[in-house]
C-alpha positions, 0 to 999 in steps of 0.5 A: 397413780398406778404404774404400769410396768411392762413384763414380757416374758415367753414360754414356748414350748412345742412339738411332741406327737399327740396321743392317737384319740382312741377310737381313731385309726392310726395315723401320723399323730399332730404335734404342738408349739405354745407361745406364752406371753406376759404383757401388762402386768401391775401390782397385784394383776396381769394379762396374758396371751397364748397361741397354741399352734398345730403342727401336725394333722389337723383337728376338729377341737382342742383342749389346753392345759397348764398350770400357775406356780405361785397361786395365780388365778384366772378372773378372765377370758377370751379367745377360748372358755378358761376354767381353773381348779385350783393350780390348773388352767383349762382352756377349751376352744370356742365354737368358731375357733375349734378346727385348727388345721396343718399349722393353724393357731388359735390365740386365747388371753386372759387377765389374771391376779397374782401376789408375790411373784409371777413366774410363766408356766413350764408346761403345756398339753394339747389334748392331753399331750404335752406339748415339748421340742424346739420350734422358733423363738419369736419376740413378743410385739412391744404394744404400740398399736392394734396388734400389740400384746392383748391388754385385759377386759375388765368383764368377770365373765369372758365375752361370748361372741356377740351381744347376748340379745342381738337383732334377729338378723345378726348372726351369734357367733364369729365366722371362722377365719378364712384365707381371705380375712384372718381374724386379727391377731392383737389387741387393743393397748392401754393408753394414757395421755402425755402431754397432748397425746395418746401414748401405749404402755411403751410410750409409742404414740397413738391417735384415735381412728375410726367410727361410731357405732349407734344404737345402745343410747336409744333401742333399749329406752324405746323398747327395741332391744339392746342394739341397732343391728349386729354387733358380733365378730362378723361386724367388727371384721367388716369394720377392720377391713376398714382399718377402724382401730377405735370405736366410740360406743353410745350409751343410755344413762337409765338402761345401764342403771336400770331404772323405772323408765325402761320399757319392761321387757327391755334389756337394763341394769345387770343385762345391759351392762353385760352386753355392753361388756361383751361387746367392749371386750370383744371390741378390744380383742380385735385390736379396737380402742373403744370409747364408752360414752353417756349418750342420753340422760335422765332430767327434764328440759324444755328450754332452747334446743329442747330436743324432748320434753320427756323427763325420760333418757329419750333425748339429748339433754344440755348436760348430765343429771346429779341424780343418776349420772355420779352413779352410772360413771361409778358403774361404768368405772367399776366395770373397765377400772383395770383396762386402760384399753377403754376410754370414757367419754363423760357425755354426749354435747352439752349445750348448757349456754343455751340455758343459761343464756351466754358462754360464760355462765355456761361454762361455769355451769359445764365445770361446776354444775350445781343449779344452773339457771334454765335447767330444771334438775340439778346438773352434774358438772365435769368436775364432779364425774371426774372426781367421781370416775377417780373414786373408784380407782379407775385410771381410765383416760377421760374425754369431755365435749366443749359447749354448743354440742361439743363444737365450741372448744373456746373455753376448755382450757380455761374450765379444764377440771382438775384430774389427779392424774392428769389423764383428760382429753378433749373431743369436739363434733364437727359437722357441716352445718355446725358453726365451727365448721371451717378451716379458719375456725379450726384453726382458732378454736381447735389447735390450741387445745389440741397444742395442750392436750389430746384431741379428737374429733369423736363425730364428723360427718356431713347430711349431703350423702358426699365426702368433700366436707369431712375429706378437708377436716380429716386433712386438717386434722392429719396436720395436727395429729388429731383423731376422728371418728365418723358418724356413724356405723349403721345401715341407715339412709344417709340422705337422712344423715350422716351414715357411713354404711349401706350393709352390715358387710362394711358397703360404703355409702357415698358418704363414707367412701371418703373416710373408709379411703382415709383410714385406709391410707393412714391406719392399720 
């Protein structure tokens, strides 16, 4: 298991007049102050942030230059477009974050490698001028929540502003900030579990809190682009006046691989993966814990609760495929190994018992898959894509669902798969019109497993367009320090089911004014 160990080291370094732009008329030059900070840091690897802040006259763009000592090397970005020729770091400001005004900041981070030793660079230019004096010292934040220190994405490539195929209707970049909604300033922090709860890399407590956000599970397997409406700063700003912190992002088994099925024309394999990237990585940046998660899979079904009969990623099936499931957890892996600010969530809501015909063969069949009487293909169970997740290095906190589409929690202590490091959660769905869908129960079915391990509820939600339901769940769950996330944040008519919103804006429904009053009350 790897260790995380926290470095948090500060170089500031400010104030000196800046160069007068030639062709400028002269004027009283700004002046400059960089805060450097190393957060996480593990062997071979760490992640930084910077705020450089203008002093002086405001300016329409900036250009930041450093340099690293001892060979480290820059693998990504964000908040600015980092370059590096060899010792040299460039950092340029996007397009939203350029103009930064009479003490105005910008906060760009990055995660890079290192060996030997990572000492913090001495010297900063702004523009070309370096960046020396004495302003305030202040202390780095211990990364206990949203706005702790930034934890690195995992993506290669920095994240643009949005998805790079979004809705016609969505705007591609971020807004830049206002008075009114300053962009966040923290981001997202590692986590694991410990004993039955989150913890940060400080080991401050940490619950999940917030939404779902649908719609890569199903517009690219029918041939609607990648998303359901925008998925830009824009929308995540909206969901932060919320006080979401966690969003828990549907994925499609066969878009993600690239498979056959994909309508042609639709975004799959490299080009989904990468706007899933952009929009985790822009997620994270933004103080969001995100939960990726395997929505719909490949394997035909036609037994009870058959929602399809398409062999096709088109429906939810009563558990993962052995033939395409190993491999998109070895991808997801691979892609956010690294970034303990991601969480997985193995799949969607098994529902094996139906198949099978009772809980016990059921069971058996959600840990060990194999051949599983009333399913046709070759299931993979939980054990094998936590084995599988754990091959590639990836030390991620892993959540699985129970039976009876993730609302039936009876057994999961008892099936629990065997983790090395001992990083599982669980989740459950609780609607009203599902079984388990009262306090008695809850208290029999879900507070022993949440006694044992962390535990959310990563969909709740009620199809009467009200609150009164998931108001009496929330409550419950406060009592027992167990998150949860509505379903779900889009536009839809929530006379048709549980939708929390009527505009990308953050408009509740009637639905979601009970959650968005919640979060407001107890999140940050």
């Amino acid at each position: 298991m790897k260790r995380w160990r926290i470095a948090l080291a500060t170089a500031v370094i400010a104030a000196v007049p800046l160069a007068v732009v030639a062709g400028q008329a002269a004027q009283a030059a700004p002046a400059c102050r960089v805060d450097y900070t190393v957060g996480n840091q593990w062997q071979g690897g760490f992640q930084g942030g910077i705020v450089v802040r203008n002093l002086g006259d405001p300016v329409t763009s900036w250009n930041l230059t450093f340099s690293f000592a001892q060979g480290q090397k820059i693998t990504q970005g964000w908040g600015g477009a980092f370059s590096q020729s060899g010792a040299n770091v460039t950092v340029k400001n996007e397009t939203w974050n350029g103009s930064l005004g009479t003490n105005a900041s910008a906060n760009p981070g990055f995660l890079a490698s290192w060996s030997g030793s990572n000492p913090i660079p001495t010297s900063f230019a702004l523009n070309g001028t370096t960046c020396t004096g004495a302003p305030v010292v202040t202390t780095p934040p211990e990364p206990t929540g949203p706005s702790t220190t930034m934890p690195p994405p995992s993506s290669t490539t920095p994240p643009p502003p949005s998805s790079t195929t979004p809705p016609p209707s969505s705007s591609t970049t971020p807004p830049p900030p206002s008075s009114t909604t300053p962009p966040p300033t923290g981001a997202a922090p590692a986590l694991k579990v410990s004993g039955n709860t989150f913890v940060t890399s400080a080991g401050a407590t940490y619950r999940l809190l917030g939404v779902n956000r649908s719609g890569g599970e199903f517009a690219c397997i029918q041939g609607n682009g990648m998303w359901n409406g925008p998925m830009d700063q824009a929308s995540i700003t909206a969901m932060r006046n919320w006080k979401v912190r966690t969003v828990r992002v549907p994925l499609n088994e066969e878009c993600w691989l690239g498979t056959p099925d994909v309508p042609a024309g639709a975004p799959s394999g490299a080009t989904y993966q990468q706007n899933v990237k952009d929009y985790v990585n822009l997620l994270i940046s933004n103080g969001i814990t995100p939960i990726v998660e395997m929505h719909w899979n490949y394997g035909q079904y036609t037994g009870p609760s058959s929602g399809c009969t398409d062999v096709k990623a088109t429906c939810q099936k009563p558990m993962p495929d052995a033939q395409y499931a190993p491999n998109f957890w070895t991808g997801v892996a691979n892609a956010f190994k690294g970034n303990n600010a991601v969480i997985f969530d193995l799949f969607n809501e098994p529902y094996p018992e139906r198949a099978t015909g009772d809980a016990t063969s059921g069971w058996k069949c959600w840990r060990d898959g194999g051949t599983c009487a009333g399913i046709p293909y070759q299931v993979a169970g939980f054990q094998s894509l936590v084995t599988t997740v754990r091959a590639t290095g990836a030390t991620n906190v892993i959540m699985i669902g129970g039976l009876a589409y993730s609302n039936d929690l009876t057994q999961w202590l008892t099936y629990k798969p065997t983790d090395p490091l001992n990083n599982l959660a669980a989740f459950a769905h609780i609607y009203n019109f599902n079984t388990c869908s009262n306090v008695s129960c809850y208290d029999s079915q879900l507070a022993p497993v949440a006694a044992q391990v962390p535990l959310t509820l990563s969909e709740i939600g009620e199809n009467d367009c009200a609150h009164g339901f998931v108001d009496t769940l929330m409550n419950w769950a406060d009592t027992k320090k167990i998150g949860y996330l509505g379903w779900t944040w889009n536009n839809w008519d929530c006379s048709s089911g549980p939708s929390l919103i009527t505009d990308w804006d953050g408009t509740a429904t009637a639905y979601g004014l009970g959650l968005k009053a919640k979060l407001n009350a107890i999140s940050n």
